[in-house]
N, C-alpha and C positions, 0 to 999 in steps of 0.2 A: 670363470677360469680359476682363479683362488680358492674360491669354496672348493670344488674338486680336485686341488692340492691339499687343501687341509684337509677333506675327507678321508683322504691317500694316505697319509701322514698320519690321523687318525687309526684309522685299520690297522697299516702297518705297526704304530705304536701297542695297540690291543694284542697287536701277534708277537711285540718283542717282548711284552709283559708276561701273556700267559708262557712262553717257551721259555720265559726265563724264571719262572715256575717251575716245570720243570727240569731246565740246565741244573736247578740249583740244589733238587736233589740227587743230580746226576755227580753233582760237584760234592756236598756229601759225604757220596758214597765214594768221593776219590776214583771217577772214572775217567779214561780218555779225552772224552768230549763232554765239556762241564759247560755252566753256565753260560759263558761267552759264546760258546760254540752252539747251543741247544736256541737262545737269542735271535743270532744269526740266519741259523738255519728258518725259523718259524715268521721272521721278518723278512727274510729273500722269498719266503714263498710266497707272502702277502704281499707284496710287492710287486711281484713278476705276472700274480694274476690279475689284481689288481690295475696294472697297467695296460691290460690288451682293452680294457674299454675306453682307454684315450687315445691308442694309437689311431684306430680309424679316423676319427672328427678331425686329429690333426693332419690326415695324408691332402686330407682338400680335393679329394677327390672323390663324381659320382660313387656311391656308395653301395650301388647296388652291381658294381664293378666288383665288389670285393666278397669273400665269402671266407667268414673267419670258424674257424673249431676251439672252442676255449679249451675243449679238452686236450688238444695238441700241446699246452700252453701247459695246463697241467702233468703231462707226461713228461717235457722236456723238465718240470722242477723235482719230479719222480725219479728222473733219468741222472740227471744232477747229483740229488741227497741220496741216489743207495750208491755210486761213486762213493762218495763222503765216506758212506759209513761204512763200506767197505777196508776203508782204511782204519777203523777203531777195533775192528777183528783180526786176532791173534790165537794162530793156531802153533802151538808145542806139545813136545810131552806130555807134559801134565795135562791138556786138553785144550779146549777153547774160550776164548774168554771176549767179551766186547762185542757179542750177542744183543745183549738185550741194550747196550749203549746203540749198537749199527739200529735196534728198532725200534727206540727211543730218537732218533733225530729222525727216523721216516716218518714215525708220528708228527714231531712237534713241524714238518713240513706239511701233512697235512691238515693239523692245526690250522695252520696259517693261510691254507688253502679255506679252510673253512670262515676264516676270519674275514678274506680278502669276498666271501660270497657273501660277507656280510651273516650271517647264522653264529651271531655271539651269542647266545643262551648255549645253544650248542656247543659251540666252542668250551664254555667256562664248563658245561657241564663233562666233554671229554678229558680234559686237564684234571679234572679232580678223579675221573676213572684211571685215568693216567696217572698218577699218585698212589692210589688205592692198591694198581697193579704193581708199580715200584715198590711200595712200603709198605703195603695190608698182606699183601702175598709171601711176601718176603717173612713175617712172621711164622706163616705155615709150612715151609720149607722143611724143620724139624721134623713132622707129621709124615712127611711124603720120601723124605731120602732116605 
């Protein structure tokens, strides 16, 4: 039972790290939803999936009673963070802004989804594509506008 807390806490930890990787260029670039916020998000999602493999064992009940969809579990933390990020998008005059912050926290939730599946190579390897798109892109901008 401990071991599979600290596993938990583990994961979880992995997905506050890498999204705060992220946050921290989001922070930066002086956007709406910075570090704490980007954190957060990548460690609720680790978290929430993470958890549907212990609610079962705990209900203590026959098990073939129950028929779980992890994907439902995943949806509801999808359904959540574009909420969220809905709120870092501002639309005026001058245009729109907090775009790429609202698809920057849907990533770092599935970050964290990926984290809680256990698939850290993965993981480390999207964070750093995630980066590349924030910061390497962002160089070519001049090029393209």
């Amino acid at each position: 039972m401990f071991d599979a807390q600290l596993t938990l806490l583990g994961i979880v930890f992995i997905a506050t790290i890498l999204g705060g990787v992220i946050g921290f260029d989001r922070e930066l670039a002086d956007k709406p939803a910075g570090l704490r916020t980007h954190m957060l998000v990548a460690a609720t999602s680790a978290l929430l999936v993470s958890l549907v493999n212990t609610i079962i064992p705990n209900l203590q009940i026959d098990t073939s009673l129950i028929r779980t969809d992890p994907i439902r579990t995943i949806e509801a933390v999808i359904t959540g963070v574009t909420f969220l990020g809905a709120g870092t998008i501002i639309r005026n005059r001058s245009g729109v802004k907090g775009l790429t912050t609202a698809a920057s926290l849907f990533f770092v939730a599935a970050l964290g989804i990926t984290v809680a599946l256990e698939q850290f190579f993965l993981a480390v390897g999207l964070t750093i594509l995630n980066l590349v798109v924030l910061r390497g892109v962002k160089w070519l901008e001049p090029f393209y506008s």
